[in-house]
C-alpha positions in Angstrom: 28.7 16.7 -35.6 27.5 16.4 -31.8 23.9 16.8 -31.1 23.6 20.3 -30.0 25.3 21.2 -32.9 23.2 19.5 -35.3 20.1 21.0 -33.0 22.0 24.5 -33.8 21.8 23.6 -37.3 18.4 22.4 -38.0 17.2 25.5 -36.2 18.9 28.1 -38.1 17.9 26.4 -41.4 14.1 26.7 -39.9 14.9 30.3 -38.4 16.2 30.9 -41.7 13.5 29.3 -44.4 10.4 29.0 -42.6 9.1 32.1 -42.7 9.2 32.6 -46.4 8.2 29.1 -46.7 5.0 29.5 -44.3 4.1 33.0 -45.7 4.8 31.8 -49.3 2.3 28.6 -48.5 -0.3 30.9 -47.1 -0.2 33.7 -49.5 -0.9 31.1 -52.8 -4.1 29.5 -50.7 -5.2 33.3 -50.3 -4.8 33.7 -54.0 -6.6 30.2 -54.4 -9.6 30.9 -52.0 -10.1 34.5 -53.5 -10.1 33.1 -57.1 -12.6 30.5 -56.3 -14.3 32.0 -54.1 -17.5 31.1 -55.0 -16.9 27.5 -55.4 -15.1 27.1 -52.1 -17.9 28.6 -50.2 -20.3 25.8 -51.5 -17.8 23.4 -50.4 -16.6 21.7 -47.1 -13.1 23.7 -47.6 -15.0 26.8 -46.7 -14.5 26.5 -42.7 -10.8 25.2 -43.3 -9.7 27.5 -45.8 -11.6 31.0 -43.9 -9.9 34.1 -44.5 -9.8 34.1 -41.2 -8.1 30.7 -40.4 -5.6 32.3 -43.3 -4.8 35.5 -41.3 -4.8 33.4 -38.0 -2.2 31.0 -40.1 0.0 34.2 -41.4 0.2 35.7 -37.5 1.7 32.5 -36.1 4.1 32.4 -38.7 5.3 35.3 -37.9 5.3 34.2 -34.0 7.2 31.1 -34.8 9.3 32.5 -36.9 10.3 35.2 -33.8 10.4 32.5 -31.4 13.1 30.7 -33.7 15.3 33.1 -34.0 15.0 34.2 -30.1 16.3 30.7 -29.5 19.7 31.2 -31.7 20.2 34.4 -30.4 20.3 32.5 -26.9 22.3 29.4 -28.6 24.4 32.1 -29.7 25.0 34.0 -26.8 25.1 30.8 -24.3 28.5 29.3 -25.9 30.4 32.1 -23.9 32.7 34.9 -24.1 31.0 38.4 -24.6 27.7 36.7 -25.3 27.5 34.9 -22.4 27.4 38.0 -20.6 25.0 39.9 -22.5 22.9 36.8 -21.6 22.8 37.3 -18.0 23.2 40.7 -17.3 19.9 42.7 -16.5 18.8 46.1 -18.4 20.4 48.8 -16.6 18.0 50.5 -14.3 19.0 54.2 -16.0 19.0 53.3 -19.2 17.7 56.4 -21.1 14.4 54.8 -22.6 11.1 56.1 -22.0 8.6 53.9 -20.0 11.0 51.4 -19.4 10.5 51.6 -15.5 7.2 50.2 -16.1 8.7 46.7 -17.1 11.3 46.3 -14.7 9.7 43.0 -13.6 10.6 42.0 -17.4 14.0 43.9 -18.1 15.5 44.0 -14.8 16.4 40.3 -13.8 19.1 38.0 -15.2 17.8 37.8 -18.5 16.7 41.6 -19.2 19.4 42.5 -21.2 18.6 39.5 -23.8 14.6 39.5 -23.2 15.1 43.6 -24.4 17.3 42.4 -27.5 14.7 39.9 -28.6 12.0 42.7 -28.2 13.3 45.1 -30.5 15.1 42.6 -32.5 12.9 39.7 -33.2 9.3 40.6 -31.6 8.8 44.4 -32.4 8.5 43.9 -36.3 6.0 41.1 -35.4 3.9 43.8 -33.3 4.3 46.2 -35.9 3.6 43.9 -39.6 0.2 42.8 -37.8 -0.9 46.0 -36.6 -0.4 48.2 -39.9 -1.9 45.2 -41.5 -5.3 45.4 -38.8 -5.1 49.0 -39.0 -5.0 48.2 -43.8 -8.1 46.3 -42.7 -10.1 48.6 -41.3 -9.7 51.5 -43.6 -10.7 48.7 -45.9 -13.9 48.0 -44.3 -14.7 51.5 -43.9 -14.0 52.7 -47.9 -16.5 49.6 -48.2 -18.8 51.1 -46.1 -18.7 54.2 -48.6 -17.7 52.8 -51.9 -19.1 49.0 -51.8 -18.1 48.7 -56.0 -14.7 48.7 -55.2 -15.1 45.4 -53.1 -15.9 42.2 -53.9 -16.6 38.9 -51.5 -13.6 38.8 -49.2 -11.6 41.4 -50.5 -10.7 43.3 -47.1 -9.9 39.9 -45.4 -7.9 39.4 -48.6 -6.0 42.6 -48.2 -5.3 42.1 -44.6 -3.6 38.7 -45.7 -1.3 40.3 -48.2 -0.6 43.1 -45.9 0.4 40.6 -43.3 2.6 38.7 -45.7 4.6 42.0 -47.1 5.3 42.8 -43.6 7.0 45.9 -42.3 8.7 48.0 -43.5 7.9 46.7 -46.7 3.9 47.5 -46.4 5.1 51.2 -46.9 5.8 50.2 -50.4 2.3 47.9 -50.3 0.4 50.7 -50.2 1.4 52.6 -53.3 1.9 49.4 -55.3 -1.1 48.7 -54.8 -3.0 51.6 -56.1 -0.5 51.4 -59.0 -1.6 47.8 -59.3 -5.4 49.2 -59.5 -4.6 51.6 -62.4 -2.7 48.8 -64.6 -5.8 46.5 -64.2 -8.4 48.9 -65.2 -6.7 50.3 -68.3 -6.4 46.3 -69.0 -9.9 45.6 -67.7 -11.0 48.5 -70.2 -9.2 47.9 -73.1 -9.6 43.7 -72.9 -12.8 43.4 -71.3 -14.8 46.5 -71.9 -15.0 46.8 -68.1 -15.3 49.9 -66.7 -14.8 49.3 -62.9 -11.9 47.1 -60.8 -12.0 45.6 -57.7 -9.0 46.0 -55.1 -9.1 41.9 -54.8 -6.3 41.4 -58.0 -4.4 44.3 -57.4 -3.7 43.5 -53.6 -2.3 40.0 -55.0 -0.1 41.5 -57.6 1.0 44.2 -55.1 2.0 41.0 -52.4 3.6 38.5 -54.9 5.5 41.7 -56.4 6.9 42.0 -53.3 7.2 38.6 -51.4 9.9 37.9 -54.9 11.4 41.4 -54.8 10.9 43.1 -51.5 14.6 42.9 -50.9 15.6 44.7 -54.0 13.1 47.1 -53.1 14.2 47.4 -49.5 17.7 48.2 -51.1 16.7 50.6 -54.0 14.5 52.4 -51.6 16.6 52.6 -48.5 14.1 51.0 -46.3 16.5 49.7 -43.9 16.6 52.6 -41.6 12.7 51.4 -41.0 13.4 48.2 -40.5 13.0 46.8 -36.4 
């Protein structure tokens, strides 16, 4: 094996495992800094394992993870034939795609065609998983704003991370899991404990690992490929 064929090879095993693998790593120190919270915070592990350095953490991930597989699209492409012209051509200038003038400085010169292919392929779903997960976020902090018994220490922050980890299109089944998730603790929080209230903090983790193990049976049983960018 030459070396730009073992380069080829080490990069599609990363492009191919390191996602799951960074998320994976990410989600259980979420899980770990919710669940000891309170001792974490009294601790010098508090700065290094924020919430915020987590979500931070979860969003390059995702970036890298684009970025690799951006790269063996071009390896791809760049050994010749067909792809070797998609790889230079430009975007054609009448393509039928709104706003699409406004980037001609982007789409328009020798790489457009491929730097448009890696948009919608690779980047898009990166620009969509953080935003729904921002946009989770903020409805969390406002229902805490209203209904504070809900919440406990960290729990938005904590939803945010497991949003970000399900990703899109598989946040659309998130949502719902998660308020399933919140009934199934509080009949066991009831029954068990004699606790009449739940917080949102255990069912968001259920919700996430349910769906970082399964999400691709789900994505089957549930048709979510047509969402998926």
């Amino acid at each position: 094996m030459d070396n730009s064929k073992a380069i080829d090879f080490v990069f599609l095993f990363l492009s191919t495992y390191t996602l799951p693998a960074l998320l994976g790593i990410i989600g259980i120190l979420a899980c770990l800094r919710y669940i000891f919270r309170k001792n974490i915070a009294q601790s010098r592990l508090e700065k290094f394992f924020s919430f915020r350095n987590l979500i931070i953490g979860g969003i390059c991930a995702r970036i890298i993870n684009a970025a690799l597989l951006m790269y063996m699209q071009y390896s791809i492409w760049s050994e010749g034939g067909l792809g070797n012209y998609f790889l230079t051509a430009p975007l054609p200038k009448d393509l039928p795609i709104v706003g699409i003038k406004s980037y001609g400085v982007l789409f328009m010169n020798k790489f457009g065609y491929f730097l448009f292919y890696s948009w919608g392929r690779f980047w898009l779903s990166v620009v969509i998983s953080v935003f729904a997960a921002y946009i989770f976020y903020v409805f969390l902090r406002v229902l805490s704003k209203k209904t504070e018994r809900f919440f406990d220490e960290g729990e938005q922050e904590l939803g945010f991370i497991c949003a970000l980890i399900v990703g899109w299109p598989l946040f659309v089944v998130f949502i719902p899991l998660v308020f399933f998730s919140v009934v199934v603790v509080s009949i066991t929080r009831l029954i068990v404990f004699k606790e009449p209230y739940t917080t949102l903090g255990i069912p968001f983790i259920l919700a996430m690992i349910i769906l970082f193990l399964f999400g691709g049976y789900a994505m089957d049983l549930l048709g979510l490929a047509v969402l998926k960018v």
